[in-house]
C-alpha positions as CSV (number, residue, x, y, z in Angstrom):
1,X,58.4,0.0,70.1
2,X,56.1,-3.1,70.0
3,X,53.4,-1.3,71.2
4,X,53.3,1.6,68.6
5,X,53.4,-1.2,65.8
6,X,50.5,-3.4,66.9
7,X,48.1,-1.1,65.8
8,X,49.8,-0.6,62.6
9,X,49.3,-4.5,61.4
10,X,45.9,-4.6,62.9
11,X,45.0,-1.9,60.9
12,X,46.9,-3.6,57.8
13,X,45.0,-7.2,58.5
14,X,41.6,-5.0,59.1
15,X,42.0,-3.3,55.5
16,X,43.3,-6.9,54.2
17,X,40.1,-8.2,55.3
18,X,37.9,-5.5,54.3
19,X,39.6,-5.9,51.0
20,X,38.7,-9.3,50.7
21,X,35.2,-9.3,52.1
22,X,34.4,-6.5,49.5
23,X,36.3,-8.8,46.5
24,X,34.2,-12.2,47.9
25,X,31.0,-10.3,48.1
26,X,31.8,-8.6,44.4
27,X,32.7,-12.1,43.0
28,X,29.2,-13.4,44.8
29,X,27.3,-10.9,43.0
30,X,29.0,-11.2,39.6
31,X,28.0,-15.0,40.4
32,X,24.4,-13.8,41.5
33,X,24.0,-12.1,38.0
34,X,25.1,-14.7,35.5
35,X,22.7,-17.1,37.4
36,X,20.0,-14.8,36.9
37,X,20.5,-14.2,32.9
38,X,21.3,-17.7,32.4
39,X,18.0,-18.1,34.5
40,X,16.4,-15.4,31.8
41,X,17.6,-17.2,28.9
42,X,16.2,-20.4,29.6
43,X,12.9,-18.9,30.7
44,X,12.7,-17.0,27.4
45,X,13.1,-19.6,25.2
46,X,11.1,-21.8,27.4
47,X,8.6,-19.7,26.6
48,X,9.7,-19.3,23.1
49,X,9.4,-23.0,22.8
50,X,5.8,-23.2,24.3
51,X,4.6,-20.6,21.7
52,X,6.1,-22.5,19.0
53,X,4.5,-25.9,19.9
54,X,0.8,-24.2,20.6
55,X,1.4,-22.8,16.5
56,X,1.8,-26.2,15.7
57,X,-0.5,-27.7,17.9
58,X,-3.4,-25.1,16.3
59,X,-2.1,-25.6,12.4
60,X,-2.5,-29.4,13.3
61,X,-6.3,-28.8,14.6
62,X,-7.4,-26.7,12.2
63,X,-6.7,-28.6,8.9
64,X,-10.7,-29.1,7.7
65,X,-11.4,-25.3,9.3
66,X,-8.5,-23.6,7.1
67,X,-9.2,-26.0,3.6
68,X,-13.2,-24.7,4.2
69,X,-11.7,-21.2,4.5
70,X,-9.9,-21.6,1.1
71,X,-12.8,-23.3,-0.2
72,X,-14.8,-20.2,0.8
73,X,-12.5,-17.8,-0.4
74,X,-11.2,-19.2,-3.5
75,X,-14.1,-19.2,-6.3
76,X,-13.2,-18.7,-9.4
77,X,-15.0,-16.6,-12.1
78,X,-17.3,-19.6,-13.1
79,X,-18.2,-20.6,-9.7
80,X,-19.4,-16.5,-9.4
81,X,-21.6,-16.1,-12.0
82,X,-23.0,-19.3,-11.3
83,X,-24.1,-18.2,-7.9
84,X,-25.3,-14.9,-9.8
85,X,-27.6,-16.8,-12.3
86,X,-28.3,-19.0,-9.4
87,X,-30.1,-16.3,-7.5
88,X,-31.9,-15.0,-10.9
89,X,-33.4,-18.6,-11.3
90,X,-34.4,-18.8,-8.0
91,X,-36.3,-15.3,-7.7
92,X,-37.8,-15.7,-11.6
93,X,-36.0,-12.9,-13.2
94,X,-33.9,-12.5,-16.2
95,X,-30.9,-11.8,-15.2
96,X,-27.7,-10.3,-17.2
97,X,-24.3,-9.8,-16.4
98,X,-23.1,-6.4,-17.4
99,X,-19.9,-4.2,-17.1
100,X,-17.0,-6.3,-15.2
101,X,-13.4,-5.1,-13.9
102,X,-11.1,-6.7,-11.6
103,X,-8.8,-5.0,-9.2
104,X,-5.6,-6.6,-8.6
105,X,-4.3,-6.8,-4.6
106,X,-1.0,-5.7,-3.4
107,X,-1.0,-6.4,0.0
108,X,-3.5,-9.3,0.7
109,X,-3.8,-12.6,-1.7
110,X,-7.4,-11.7,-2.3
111,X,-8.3,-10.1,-5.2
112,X,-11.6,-8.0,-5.9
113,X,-13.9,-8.3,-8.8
114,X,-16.8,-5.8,-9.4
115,X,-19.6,-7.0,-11.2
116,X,-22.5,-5.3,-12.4
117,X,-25.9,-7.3,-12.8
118,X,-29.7,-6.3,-14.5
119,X,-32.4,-8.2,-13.7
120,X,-36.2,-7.5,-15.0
121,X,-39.4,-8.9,-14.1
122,X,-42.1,-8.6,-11.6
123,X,-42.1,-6.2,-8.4
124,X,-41.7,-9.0,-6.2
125,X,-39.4,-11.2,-8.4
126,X,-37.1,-8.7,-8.9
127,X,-37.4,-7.7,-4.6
128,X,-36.2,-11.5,-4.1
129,X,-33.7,-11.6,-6.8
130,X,-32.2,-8.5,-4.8
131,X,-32.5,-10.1,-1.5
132,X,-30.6,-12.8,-3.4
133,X,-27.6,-11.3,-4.7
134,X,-27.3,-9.7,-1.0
135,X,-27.0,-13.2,0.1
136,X,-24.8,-15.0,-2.3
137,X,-22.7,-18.4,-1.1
138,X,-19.7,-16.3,-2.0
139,X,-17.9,-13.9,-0.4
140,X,-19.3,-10.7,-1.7
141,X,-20.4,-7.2,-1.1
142,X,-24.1,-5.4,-2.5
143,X,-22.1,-1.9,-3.2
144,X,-25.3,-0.6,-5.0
145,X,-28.6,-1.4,-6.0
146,X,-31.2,0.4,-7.9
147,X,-35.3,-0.3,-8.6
148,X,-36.9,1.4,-11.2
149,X,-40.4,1.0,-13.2
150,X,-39.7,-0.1,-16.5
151,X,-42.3,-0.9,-20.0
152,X,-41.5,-4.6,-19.5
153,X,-41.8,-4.1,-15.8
154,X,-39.8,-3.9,-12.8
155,X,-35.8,-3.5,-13.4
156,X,-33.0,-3.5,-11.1
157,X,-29.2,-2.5,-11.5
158,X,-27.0,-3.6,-9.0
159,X,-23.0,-3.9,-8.6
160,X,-22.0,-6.2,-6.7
161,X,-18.2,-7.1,-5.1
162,X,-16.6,-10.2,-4.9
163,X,-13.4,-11.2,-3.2
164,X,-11.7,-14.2,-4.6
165,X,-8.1,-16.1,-3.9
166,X,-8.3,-17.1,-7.3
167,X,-5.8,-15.7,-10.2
168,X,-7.7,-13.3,-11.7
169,X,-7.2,-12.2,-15.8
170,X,-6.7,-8.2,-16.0
């Protein structure tokens, strides 16, 4: 009777031992898989970290670069047509200031002004005023520009677009 029950607890301490090999090696990898997200985790906001210092590290080198930028971007009205008369008494023309509307922005702090300018004078006075108002110290766009012969000489009509940070009156 010995004999026929020997196999019986060998096969009870083989599926006890199966049992626990497979419980040990589940407990391993639930062991394996927490390292590894805790591993994540601190690599993410390593990482997170790092990005957040390089932000700083750039905001603290470009202090003079970003007050230049809002000095560029930020003229007001005055400062504009300044720069516009500017350009008139550099190429010898008269120049006046005609219609004028401003366009509010809604999704950028830069609002847009459009100007419209007449100069008269000579043919080339009037050329260089045009080259001029193309080129203007601030931040602007030549939308439109127009020669025509006129009885006191050469004319030109141009509108002209300026972006500005300043508050603009509507």
């Amino acid at each position: 009777m010995t004999r026929t029950v020997i196999p019986y607890i060998v096969l009870a301490i083989s599926i006890a031992l199966v049992v626990c090999v497979w419980v040990f090696s589940g407990s391993v990898q639930q062991a394996l898989e927490k390292r590894n997200t805790e591993l994540s985790s601190a690599e993410s906001e390593a990482m997170r970290q790092e990005v957040q210092l390089r932000v700083h590290s750039l905001a603290r080198e470009t202090v003079g670069e970003r007050a230049e930028l809002e000095r560029l971007v930020s003229p007001d009205i005055v400062t504009i047509v300044e720069a516009i008369e500017t350009a008139g008494r550099d190429a010898g023309v008269v120049i006046s200031l005609g219609q004028a509307a401003a366009i509010p922005a809604t999704d950028t702090p830069l609002n847009t002004i459009t100007l419209g300018v007449e100069a008269t004078g000579s043919f080339d006075a009037v050329m260089k005023a045009g080259a001029l108002l193309a080129s203007l110290p601030v931040p602007s766009i030549l939308e439109q520009i127009q020669f025509e012969k006129r009885e006191e000489g050469w004319g030109m009509s141009a509108r002209l677009r300026f972006l500005t940070a300043a508050d603009v009156p509507l």
